[in-house]
C-alpha positions in Angstrom: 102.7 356.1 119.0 105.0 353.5 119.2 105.8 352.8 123.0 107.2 350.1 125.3 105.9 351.4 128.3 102.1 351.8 128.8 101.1 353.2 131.9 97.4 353.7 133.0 95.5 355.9 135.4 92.7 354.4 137.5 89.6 356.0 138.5 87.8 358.0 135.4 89.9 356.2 133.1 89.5 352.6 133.7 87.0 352.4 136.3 84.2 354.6 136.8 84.0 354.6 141.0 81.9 357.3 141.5 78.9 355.2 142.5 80.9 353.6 145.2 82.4 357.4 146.1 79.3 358.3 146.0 77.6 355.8 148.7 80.1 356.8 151.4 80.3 360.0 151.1 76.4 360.6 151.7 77.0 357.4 154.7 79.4 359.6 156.1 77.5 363.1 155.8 74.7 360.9 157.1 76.5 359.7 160.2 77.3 363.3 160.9 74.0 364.7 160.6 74.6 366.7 157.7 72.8 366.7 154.2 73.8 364.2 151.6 75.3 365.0 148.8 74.4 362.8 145.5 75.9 361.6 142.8 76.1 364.8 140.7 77.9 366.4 142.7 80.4 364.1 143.9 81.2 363.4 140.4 82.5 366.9 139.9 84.3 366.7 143.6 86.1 364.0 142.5 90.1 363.7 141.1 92.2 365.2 144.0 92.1 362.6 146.1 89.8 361.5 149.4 90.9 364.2 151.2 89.8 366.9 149.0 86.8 364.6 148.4 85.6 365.1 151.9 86.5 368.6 152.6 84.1 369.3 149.5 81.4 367.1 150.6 81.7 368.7 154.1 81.2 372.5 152.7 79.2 371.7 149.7 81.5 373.3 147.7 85.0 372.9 145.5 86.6 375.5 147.7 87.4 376.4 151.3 88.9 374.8 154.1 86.2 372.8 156.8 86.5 373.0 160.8 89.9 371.0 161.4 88.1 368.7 164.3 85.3 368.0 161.9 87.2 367.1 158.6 89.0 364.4 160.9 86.1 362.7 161.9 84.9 362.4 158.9 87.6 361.5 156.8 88.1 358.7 159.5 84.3 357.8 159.0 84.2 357.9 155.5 87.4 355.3 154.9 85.9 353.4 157.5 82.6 353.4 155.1 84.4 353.1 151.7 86.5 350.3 152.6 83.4 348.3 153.0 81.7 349.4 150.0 85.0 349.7 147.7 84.6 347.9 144.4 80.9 347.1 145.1 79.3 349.4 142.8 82.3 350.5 140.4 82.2 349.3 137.1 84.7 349.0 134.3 84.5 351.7 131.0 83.0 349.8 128.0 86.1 348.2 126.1 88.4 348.5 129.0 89.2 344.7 129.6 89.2 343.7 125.9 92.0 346.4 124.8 93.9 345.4 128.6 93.5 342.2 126.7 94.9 343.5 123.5 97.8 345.2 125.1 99.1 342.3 126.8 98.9 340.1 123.6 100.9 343.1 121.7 103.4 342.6 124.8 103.6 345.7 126.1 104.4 346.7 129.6 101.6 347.6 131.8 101.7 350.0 134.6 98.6 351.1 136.9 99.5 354.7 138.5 96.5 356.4 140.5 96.4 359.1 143.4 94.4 356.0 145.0 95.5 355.1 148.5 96.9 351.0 148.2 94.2 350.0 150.9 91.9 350.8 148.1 93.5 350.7 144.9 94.6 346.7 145.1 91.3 345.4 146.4 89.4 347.6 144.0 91.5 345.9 140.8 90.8 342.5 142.3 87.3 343.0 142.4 86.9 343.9 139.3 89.6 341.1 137.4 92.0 343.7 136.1 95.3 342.9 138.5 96.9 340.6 137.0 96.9 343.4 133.7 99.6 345.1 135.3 103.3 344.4 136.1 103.6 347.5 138.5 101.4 349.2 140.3 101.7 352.7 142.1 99.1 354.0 144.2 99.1 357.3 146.1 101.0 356.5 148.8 103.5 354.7 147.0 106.0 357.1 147.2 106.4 360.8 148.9 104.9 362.4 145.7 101.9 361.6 144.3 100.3 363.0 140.6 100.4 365.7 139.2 103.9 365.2 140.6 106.0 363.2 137.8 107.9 361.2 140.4 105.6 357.9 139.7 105.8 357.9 136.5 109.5 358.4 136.4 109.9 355.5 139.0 108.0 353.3 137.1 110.1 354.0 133.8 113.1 353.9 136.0 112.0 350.5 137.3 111.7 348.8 133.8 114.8 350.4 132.4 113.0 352.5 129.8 113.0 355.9 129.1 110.1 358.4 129.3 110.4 358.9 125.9 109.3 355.4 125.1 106.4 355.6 127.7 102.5 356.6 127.5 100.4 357.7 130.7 96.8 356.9 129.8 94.4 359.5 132.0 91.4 361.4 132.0 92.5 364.4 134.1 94.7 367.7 133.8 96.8 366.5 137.0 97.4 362.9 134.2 98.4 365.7 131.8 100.9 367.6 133.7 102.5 364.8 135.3 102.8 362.9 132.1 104.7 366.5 130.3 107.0 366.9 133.7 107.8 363.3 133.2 108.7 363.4 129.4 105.6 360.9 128.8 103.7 361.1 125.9 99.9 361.4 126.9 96.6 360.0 125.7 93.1 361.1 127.4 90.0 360.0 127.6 87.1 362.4 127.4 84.0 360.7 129.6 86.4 361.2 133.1 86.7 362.8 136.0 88.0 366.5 135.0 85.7 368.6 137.0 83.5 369.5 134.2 86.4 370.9 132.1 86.4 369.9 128.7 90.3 367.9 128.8 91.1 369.1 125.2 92.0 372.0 126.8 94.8 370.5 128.8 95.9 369.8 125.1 97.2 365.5 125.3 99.0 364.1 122.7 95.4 362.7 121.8 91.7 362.8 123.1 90.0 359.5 122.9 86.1 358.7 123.5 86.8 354.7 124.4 89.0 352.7 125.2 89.2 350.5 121.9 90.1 353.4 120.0 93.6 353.0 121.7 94.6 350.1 119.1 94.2 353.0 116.4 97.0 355.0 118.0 99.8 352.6 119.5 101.3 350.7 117.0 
């Protein structure tokens, strides 16, 4: 691949921020007098956003709706929790910051979209020194539509001038993969994400890759 445009997914692609998910979702179930949840399990909940997030956590399950009047206090609880603890345990996937390194040097444009909320996307990218990487960033409520919607990744390629056709969305997800095909994206995947135990060849990406530094064997 040969693109201008290189856009990147956040969480299960770049950062792993499960640990940090992980520490206020079980605060929150905590505070509520409910079980916590671990690790393991919010790993598969994770990658539809903290909404879905907390509805899981809240019926111990990927499935079902929770009482409305509880899900509000908790989701209110839990960003309350997570804003504090936000970056504090997250860590960046081995090679990440060397090939953000490599990408800049090979001068293409960088893009961060992510499903993220702002109040917790931009501190999140500070904390970890990967910012100033990216000439745009999206988060989920950027705009009315968030992924697997391909509205931010058409805005973003809108707001450089280039077409889709010369972009890549970088993800780890199925929700990366459909948004990346409605947008006319190309689409590279890692396989070590956030895909709720489904194996992402299935969603069948332009290409499946294990780390990050593979990526300087594919765009050219």
């Amino acid at each position: 691949m040969t693109p201008k445009l290189v856009l990147s997914d956040l969480d299960g692609t770049l950062v792993d921020t499960v640990p940090d998910l992980t520490k206020a979702v079980d605060d929150m179930m905590s505070h509520l007098y409910l079980p916590k949840r671990g690790e393991e399990k919010v790993r598969r909940w994770v990658g539809n956003g903290i909404d879905r997030l907390v509805k899981r956590a809240l019926l111990d399950s990927d499935h079902g709706e929770p009482d409305p009047v509880l899900f509000k206090s908790a989701l209110t609880v839990f960003k309350k929790i997570y804003a504090t603890v936000n970056g504090h345990h997250s860590v960046l996937y081995p090679d990440v910051k060397n090939t953000l390194d490599w990408l800049m040097s090979q001068n293409f444009v960088l893009a961060c979209v992510t499903n993220k909320a702002e109040q917790f996307t931009l501190p999140l990218l500070k904390s970890l020194n990967i910012h100033q990487y990216f000439q745009l960033i999206v988060s989920g409520d950027t705009l009315s539509k968030k992924k697997p919607d391909p509205l931010p990744l058409l805005h973003i390629a809108d707001f450089f001038k280039i077409e889709p056709c010369d972009a890549v969305m970088l993800g780890d997800s199925i929700n990366d993969v459909k948004a990346a095909r409605a947008a006319g994206f190309k689409i590279i995947c890692v396989d070590y994400g956030y895909n709720h135990g489904e194996d992402i060849h299935t969603a069948k990406p332009d290409a499946v890759i294990s780390s990050f530094a593979q990526l300087q064997s594919i765009i050219i």
